[in-house]
N, C-alpha and C positions, 0 to 999 in steps of 0.2 A: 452704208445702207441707211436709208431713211425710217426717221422712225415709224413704227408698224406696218413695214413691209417684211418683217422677219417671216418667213414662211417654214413649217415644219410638215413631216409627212403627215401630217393632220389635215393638212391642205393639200397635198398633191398626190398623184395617183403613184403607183406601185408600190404599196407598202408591202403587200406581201414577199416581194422580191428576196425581203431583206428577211424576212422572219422562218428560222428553224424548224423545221417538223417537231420536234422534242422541247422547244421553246416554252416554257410557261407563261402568259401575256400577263396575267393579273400580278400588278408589281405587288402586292403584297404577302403571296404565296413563293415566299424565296425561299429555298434550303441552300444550307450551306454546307461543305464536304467536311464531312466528319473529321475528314486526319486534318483538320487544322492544328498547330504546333500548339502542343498543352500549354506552354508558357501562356498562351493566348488567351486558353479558358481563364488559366488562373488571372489574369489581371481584368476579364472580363468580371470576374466574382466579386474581386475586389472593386472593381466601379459598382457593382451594383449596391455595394453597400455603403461607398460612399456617397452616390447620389441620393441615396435612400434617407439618408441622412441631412441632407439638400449643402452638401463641403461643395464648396466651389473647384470646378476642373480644368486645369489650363487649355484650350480649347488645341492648342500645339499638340497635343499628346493623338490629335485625329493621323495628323500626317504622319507622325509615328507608325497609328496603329495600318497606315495602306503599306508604307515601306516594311512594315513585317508582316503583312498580310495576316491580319487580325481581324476579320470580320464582325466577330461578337464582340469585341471593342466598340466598337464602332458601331450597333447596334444599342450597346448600353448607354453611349455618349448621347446616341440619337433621340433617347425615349428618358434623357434628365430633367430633374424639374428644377436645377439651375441652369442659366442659362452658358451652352456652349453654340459657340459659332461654329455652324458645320459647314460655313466658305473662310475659315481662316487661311489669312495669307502666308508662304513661305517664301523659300529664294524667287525671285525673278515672277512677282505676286500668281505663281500657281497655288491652287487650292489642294484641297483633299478629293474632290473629283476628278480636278483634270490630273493628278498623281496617277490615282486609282486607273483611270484612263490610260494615260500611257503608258502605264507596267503591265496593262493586261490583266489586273487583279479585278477579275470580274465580279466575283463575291464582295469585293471589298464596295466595291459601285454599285451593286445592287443594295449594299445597306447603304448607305449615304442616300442611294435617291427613297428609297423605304423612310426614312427619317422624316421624308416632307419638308426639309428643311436647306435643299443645297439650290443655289442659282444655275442650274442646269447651263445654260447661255452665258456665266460669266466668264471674263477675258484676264488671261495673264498682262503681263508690260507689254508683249508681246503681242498684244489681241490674238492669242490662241487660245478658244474656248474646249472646252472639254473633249468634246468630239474631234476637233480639230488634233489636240496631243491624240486620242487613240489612233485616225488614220496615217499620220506621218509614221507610227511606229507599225502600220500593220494586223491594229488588235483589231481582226473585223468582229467579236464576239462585243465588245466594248461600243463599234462602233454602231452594232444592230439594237443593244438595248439602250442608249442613248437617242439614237433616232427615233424611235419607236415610245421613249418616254416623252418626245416634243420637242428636240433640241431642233436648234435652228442647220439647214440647211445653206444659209443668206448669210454667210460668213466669211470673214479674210482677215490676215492680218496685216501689219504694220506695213508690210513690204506689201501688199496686194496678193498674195497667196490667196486661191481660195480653196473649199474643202474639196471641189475636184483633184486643182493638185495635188493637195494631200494626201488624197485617196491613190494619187498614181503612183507616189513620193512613194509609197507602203505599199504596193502592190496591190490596191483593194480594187478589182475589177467589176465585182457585183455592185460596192459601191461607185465608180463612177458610171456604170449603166444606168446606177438609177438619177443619179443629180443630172447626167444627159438625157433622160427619159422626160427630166422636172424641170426641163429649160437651162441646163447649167451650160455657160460660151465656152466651148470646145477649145479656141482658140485664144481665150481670156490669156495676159500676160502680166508677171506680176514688174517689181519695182527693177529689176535685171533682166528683165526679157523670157522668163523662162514662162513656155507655155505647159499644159498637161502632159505633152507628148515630150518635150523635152525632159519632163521628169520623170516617166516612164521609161524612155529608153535611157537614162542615165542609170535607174536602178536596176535595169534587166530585168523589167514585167513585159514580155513576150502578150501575154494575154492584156494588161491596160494598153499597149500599144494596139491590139488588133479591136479593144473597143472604140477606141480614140479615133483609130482612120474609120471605121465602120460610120461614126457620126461625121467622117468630112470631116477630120484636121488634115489644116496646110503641115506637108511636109516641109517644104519651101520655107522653111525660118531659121534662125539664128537669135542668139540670146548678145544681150549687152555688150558682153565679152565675144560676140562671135562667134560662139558655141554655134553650130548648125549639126543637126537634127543624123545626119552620116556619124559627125562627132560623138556624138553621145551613146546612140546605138552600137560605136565599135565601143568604147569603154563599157556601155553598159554589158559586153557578150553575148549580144544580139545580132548572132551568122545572117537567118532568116529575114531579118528586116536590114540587115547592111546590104544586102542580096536585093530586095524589095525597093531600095531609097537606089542605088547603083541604074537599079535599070527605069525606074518611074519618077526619080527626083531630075534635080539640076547637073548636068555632067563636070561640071565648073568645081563641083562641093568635093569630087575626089583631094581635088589638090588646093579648096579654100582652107586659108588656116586664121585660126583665131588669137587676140589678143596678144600670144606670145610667141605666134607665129609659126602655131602647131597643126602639123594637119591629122587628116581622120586616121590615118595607119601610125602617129605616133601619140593617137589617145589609145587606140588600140594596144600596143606594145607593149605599153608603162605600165598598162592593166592586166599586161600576160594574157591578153585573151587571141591565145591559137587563132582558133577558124575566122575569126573576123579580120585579123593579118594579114590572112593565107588568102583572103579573098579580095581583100584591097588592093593587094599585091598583085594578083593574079588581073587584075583588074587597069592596073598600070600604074599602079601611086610610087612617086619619087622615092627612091632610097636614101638619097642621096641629100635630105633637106635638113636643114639647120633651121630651131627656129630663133626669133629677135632676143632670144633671153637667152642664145647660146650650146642651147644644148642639141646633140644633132639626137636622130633615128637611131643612132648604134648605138648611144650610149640610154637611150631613153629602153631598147631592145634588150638591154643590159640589166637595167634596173627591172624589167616584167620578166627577164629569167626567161627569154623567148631564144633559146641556145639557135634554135635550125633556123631562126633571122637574124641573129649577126652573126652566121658562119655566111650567110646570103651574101650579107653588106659587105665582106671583110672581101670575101670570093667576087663580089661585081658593083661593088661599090667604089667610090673616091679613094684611091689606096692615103688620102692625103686625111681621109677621115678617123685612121686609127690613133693618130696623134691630134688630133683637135681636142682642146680642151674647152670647156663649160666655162659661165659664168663664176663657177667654184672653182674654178683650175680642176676642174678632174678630169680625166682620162677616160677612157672605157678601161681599160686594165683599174683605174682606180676606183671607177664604178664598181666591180666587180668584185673590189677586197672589200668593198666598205658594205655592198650589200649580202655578201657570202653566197654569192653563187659559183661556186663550184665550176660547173659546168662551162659557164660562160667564163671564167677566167681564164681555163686549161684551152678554152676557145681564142681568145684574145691574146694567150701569151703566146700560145704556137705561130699564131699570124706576127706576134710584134717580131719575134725570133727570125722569121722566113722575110721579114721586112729587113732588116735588120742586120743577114748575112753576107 
């Protein structure tokens, strides 16, 4: 991004989208929940009488106080009269907001920004700025009072991520209506091909998906790896939209497979996700494929613990498939010890048996 084109909901319309009925706006009227863990108070007491004192405070002790969720720590560090750094760097240069951020520690973030003292907008090595960690993990409560304090909207990182994706990556559907309402490209792609819809229906958000087509994304894509959009929706355990891409996508995408030569009924399998399967299937997808790395559909069927499809495959498949082995030498019978399913074994050994007599 250019510099001062950062834009925050300060500049674009629907801020209210994002704001709670029970919300308090005025950042400085924060209460904090009482059962915070006594140890908490007490070392709050203790800052206070250290800074009071003006003893210098390793400014490390902030990150601490978000991973034990010590708000009034954090408050005491905030309001010292030596000086601590309330952007101190940790692993992989995240801060004490973007922590606070993506653990969900909503109290712990509302005192950091009460403090006046945090770079709302700073980036990890990673250029994930704060709000950035909250929507990949989902915190929409994290990701409403960071917007609404000014953060930037006009963000990606390293790879091209922007906070659309992230928003889809986490499931946060209110949030990408609004970065779509505020001009955010639908179909932006980051440094592997993956657009917002691709990360929505990888994670099984049924609702980011149905915001995402509503603005016009192409279903028609495919990621670096060849991931297409059928792909991901069967892994992600999205019946409804495998149903949806089946009859309004590319007819081709049943049986396109990606990268390692996997198609959409063996992202499905390996994920154990039933109806998406049962729909492929029904639909006409190969049982029968092997993909470039080796590994076929039975044993892949094997591994997602999908018993009623390799009793399918074993019953109308390649009978030449029950002995094909993997790029591992394994088996499906040796799939099946190594990953403990039960069911699928007593499945596999009775076919190797009736193969066998």
């Amino acid at each position: 991004m250019d510099e001062g084109s950062s834009r925050t909901l300060n500049d674009v319309s629907g801020f209210e989208y994002l704001t709670s009925d029970d919300e308090n706006d005025a950042a400085n009227d924060v209460e904090f929940d009482e059962s915070v863990d006594v140890d908490g108070h007490k070392v709050a007491e203790l800052l206070e009488v250290i800074v009071s004192r003006s003893i210098r405070v390793d400014s490390r002790l902030l990150l601490l106080a978000v991973r034990r969720d010590w708000p009034h720590v954090i408050l005491s560090l905030g309001h010292a009269k030596t000086p601590v750094d309330m952007n101190v760097r940790g692993k992989d240069g995240i801060t004490p907001l973007m922590l606070a951020a993506r653990e969900g520690r909503l109290a712990c973030l509302q005192a950091l920004l009460q403090s006046g003292k945090v770079d709302i907008d700073a980036a990890d090595d990673a250029q994930r700025t704060a709000v950035m960690h909250a929507a990949y993990r989902g915190q929409l409560h994290c990701v409403q009072k960071l917007l609404k304090m000014g953060a930037s909207i006009d963000v990606e990182t390293v790879d091209g991520t922007t906070l659309l994706m992230a928003s889809c990556y986490g499931g946060l559907a209110p949030v990408a209506q609004l970065l779509l309402n505020n001009g955010a490209e639908v179909d932006a792609a980051n440094a592997n091909g993956f657009t917002a819809l691709l990360f929505a229906a990888s994670e099984g958000s049924q609702e980011c998906v149905n915001v995402l087509l509503q603005a016009g994304a192409n279903i028609n894509i495919a990621s670096q790896g060849l991931l297409t959009t059928l792909m991901a929706a069967s892994s992600g355990g999205l019946p409804d939209f495998v149903v949806y891409l089946l009859t309004h996508g590319r007819k081709k995408d049943l049986e396109s497979k990606d990268e390692n030569g996997w198609t959409a009924l063996m992202h499905a399998a390996v994920a154990g996700e039933d109806q998406c399967a049962a729909i492929l299937l029904k639909a006409g997808a190969d049982i029968n494929v092997i993909g470039t790395d080796g590994f076929a559909l039975l044993s892949v069927a094997v591994v997602g613990n999908l018993v009623w499809l390799v009793r399918h495959i074993l019953e109308h498949g390649d009978r030449r498939l029950f002995n094909h082995k993997d790029s591992h030498l394994m088996s499906p019978v040796h799939e099946a010890c190594s990953t403990g399913n039960d069911q699928c074994l007593k499945v596999t050994l009775f076919y190797y048996y009736i193969c066998n007599i």
